[in-house]
N, C-alpha and C positions, 0 to 999 in steps of 0.2 A: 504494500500500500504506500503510495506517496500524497504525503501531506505536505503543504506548503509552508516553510518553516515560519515560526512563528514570530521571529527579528526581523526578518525577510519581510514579512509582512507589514507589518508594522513601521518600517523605513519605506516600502512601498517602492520594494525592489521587482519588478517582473525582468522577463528574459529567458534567456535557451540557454540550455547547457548541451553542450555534442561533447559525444563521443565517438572514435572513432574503434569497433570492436571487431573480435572473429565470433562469431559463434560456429559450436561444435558441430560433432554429426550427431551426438544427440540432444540439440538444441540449448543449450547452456553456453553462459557466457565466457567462453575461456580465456581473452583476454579483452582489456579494456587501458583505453586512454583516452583520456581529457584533452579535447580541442579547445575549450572556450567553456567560459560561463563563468557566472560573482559565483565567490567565494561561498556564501552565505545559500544560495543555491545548491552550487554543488555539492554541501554538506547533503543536503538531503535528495536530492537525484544518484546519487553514486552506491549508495546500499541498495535499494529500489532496483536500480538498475540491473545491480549482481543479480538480484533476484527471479529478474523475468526470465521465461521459460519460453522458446519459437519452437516453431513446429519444424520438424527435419527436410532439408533442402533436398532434394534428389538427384542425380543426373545420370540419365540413364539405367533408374531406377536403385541407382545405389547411394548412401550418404554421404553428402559431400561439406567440409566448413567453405563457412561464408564472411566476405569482408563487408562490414557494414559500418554506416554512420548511423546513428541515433542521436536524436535532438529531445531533449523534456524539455518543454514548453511550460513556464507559469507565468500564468496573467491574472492576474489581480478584475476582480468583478467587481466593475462600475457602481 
């Protein structure tokens, strides 16, 4: 679960955090790096992160890792 931290909020920080990751062939994050994003952000984007779970890429029916970027997005509601 990602919650929007609570300093973060409160200084009325929004923004993206990217990362640029591999995930596995069985979907898990195996590794991860930070391209950008506040400080205050990525505290809490980057446990979250570890966490998610993709569904297995295939190619030619076999499991393949994949290079991806991933963006968490928080925006602050009007």
């Amino acid at each position: 679960m990602l919650s929007y931290p609570a300093l973060a909020k409160q200084a009325r920080i929004q923004g993206t955090v990217r990362y640029n990751v591999l995930i596995g062939k069985d979907g898990t994050i195996q590794a991860m790096d930070l391209v950008s994003g506040h400080p205050l952000l990525v505290e809490a984007a980057t446990p979250a992160v570890r966490q998610w779970k993709y569904q297995t890429t295939l190619l030619n029916g076999e499991p393949v890792e994949v290079v991806t970027v991933i963006d968490v997005n928080f925006t602050l509601a009007q």
